[in-house]
C-alpha positions in Angstrom: -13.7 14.5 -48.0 -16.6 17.1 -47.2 -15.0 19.5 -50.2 -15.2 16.5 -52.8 -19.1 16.1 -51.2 -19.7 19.4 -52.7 -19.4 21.7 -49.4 -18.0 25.1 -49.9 -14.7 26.2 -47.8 -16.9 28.3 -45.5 -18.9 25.6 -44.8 -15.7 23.0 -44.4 -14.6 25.7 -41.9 -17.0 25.9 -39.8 -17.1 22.5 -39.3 -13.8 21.5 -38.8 -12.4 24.7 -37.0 -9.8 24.7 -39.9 -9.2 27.4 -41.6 -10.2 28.4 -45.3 -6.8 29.3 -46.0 -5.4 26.0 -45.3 -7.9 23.7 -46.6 -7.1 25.7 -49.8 -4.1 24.7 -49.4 -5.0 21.3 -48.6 -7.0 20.8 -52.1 -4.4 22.4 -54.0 -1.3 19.6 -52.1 -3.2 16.8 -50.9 0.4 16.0 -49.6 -0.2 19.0 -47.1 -2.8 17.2 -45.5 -1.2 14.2 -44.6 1.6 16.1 -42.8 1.5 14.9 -38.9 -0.7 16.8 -36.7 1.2 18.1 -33.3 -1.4 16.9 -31.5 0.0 14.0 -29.5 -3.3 12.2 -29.4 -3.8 12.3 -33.0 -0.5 11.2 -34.4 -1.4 8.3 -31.6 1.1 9.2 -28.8 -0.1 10.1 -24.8 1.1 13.5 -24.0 3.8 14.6 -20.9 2.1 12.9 -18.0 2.7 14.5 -15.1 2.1 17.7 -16.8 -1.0 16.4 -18.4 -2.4 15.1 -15.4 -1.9 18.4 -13.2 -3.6 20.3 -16.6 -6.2 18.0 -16.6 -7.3 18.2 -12.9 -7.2 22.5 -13.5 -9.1 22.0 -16.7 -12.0 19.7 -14.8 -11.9 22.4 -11.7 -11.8 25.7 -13.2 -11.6 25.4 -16.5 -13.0 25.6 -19.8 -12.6 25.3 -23.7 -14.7 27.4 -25.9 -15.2 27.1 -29.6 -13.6 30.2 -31.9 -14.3 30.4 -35.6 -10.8 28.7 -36.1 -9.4 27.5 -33.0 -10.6 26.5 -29.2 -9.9 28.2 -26.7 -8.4 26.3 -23.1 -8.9 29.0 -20.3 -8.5 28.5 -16.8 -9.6 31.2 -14.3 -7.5 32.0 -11.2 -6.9 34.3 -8.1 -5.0 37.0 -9.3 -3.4 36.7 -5.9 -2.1 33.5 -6.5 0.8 34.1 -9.0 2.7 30.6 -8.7 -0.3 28.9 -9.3 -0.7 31.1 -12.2 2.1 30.4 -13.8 2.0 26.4 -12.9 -1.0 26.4 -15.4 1.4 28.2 -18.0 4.0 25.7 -17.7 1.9 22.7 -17.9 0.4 24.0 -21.2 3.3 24.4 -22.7 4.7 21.2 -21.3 1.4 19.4 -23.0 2.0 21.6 -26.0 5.6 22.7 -26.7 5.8 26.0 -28.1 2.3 27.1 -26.9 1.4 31.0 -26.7 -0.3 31.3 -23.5 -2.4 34.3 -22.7 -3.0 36.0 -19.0 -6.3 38.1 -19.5 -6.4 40.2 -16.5 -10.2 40.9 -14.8 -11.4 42.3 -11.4 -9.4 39.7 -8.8 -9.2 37.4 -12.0 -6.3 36.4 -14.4 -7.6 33.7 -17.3 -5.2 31.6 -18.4 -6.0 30.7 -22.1 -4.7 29.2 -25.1 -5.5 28.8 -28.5 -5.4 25.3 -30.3 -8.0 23.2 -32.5 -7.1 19.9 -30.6 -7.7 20.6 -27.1 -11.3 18.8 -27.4 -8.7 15.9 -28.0 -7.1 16.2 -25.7 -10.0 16.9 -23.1 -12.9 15.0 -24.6 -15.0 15.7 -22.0 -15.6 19.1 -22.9 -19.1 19.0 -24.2 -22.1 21.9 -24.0 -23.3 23.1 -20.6 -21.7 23.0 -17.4 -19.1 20.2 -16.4 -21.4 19.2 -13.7 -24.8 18.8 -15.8 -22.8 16.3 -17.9 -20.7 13.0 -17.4 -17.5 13.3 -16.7 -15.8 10.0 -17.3 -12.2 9.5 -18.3 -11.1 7.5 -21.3 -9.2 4.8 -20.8 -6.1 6.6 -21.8 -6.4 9.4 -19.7 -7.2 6.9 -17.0 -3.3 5.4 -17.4 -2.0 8.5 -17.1 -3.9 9.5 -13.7 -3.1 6.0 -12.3 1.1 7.0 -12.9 0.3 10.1 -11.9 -2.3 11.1 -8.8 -0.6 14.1 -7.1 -0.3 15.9 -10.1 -4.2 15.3 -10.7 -4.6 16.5 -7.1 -2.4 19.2 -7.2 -4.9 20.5 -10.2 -8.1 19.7 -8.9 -6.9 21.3 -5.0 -5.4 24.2 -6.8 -8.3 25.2 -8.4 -11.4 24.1 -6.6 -9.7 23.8 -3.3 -8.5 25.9 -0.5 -6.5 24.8 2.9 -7.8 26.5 6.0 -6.4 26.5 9.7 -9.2 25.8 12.1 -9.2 25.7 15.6 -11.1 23.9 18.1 -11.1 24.0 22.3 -10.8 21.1 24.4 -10.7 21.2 28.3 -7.9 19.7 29.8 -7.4 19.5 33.9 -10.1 21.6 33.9 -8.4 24.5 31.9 -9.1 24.8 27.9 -7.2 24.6 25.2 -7.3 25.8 21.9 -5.5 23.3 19.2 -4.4 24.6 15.7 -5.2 22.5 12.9 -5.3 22.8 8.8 -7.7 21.0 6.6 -7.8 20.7 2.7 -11.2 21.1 1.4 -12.4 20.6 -2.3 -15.7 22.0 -3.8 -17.1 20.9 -7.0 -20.4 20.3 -8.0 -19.9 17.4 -10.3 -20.4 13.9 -8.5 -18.2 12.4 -11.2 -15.7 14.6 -10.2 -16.0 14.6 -6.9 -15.4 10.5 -7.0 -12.6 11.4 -9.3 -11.3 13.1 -6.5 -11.7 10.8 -3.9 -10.6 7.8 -5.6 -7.0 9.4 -6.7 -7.1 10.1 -2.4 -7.4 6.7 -2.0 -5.0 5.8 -4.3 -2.2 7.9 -2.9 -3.2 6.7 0.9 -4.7 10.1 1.9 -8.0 9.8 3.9 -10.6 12.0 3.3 -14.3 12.6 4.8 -17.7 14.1 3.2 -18.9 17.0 4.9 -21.1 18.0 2.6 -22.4 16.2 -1.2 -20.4 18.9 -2.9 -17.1 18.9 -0.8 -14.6 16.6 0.1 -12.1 17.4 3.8 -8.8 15.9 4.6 -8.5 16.9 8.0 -6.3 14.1 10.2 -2.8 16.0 10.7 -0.8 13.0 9.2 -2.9 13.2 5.9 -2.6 17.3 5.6 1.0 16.8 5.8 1.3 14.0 3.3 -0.9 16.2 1.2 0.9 19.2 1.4 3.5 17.2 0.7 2.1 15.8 -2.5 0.4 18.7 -3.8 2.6 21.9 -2.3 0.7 25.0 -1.1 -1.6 27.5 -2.9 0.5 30.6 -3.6 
């Protein structure tokens, strides 16, 4: 134990994100310590799937955890014009964490939003220093199970945050008069390549074709795919 080791509580703190008050109260009832965590992942239990693996495709598109003296700190930024998806991210948390306080922080065009928890690098132990895309990003084994019994909540995440659908339009000339066809296309944008094949391989998983336009963004454009996506996934309100 780092207090029999001769550490102070300040020091304990700081490097377990616990606080002084409880590891107090920890060397004064050992018992205390040995109470079961509610973090699913520590007392050896997965967490809510499907709600896991839409949270998890937010966290890895726009998403973050920071450390706080005694907690860290899981915030997702979104378009304050998007309410639904706003509130999507709030019921996942709390699906993943029953009982969660969840935070909206409001900014220009931007609501965050964050919770507080020590045990959301467990859950998300690919949070690491620097960007998401300077790093690997490779999902455990665990994590991996989960995706697998659940890809259109993982899409639903990562097209919800890093992902837009657009309706283009293109011309065609028919018996020598043109055309214009209507046409919508999901596109996601992320700069990790780990993510990115992420991405593609739950597509491929689920049947959905998809095409690289460019080494950042993946495009489902055939009609028949849009609509099973749409269908998957829902819109971006």
């Amino acid at each position: 134990m780092l207090l029999a080791d001769g550490l102070t509580l300040s020091e304990v703190s700081r490097l377990t994100c616990v606080s002084r008050s409880t590891l107090r109260e920890w060397r004064a009832r050992p018992e205390a310590a040995r109470r079961p965590a509610d973090c699913p992942r520590c007392t050896g239990l997965d967490p809510d799937g499907p709600a896991y693996a839409a949270l998890l495709g937010y966290y890895l598109g726009d998403g973050c955890i920071s450390a706080a003296p005694r907690y860290f700190a899981l915030r997702v930024s979104c378009d304050a014009r998007l309410p639904g998806i706003i509130q999507d991210i709030t019921r996942q948390i709390q699906a993943v964490r029953p009982g969660a306080r969840v935070f909206h922080v409001r900014a220009p065009g931007v609501i965050v939003v964050q919770s507080h928890w020590k045990h959301w690098p467990c859950l998300f132990p690919q949070h690491g220093p620097g960007r998401k895309h300077q790093r690997p990003i490779v999902l455990e084994d665990w994590q991996r199970e989960i995706v697998e019994e659940h890809p259109g909540d993982l899409l639903r995440g990562l097209f919800h945050s890093d992902g837009c659908r657009v309706e283009n339009w293109a011309t065609r000339t028919v018996a020598g008069q043109k055309k214009r066809y209507d046409y919508g296309r999901w596109m996601f944008v992320n700069s990790s390549d780990d993510i990115i094949d992420l991405c593609t391989a739950t597509l491929d998983a689920v049947g959905i074709r998809w095409r690289r336009p460019r080494v950042n963004c993946i495009a489902v454009s055939r009609a028949d795919d849009v609509r099973r996506l749409d269908a998957l996934i829902g819109g971006k309100r």
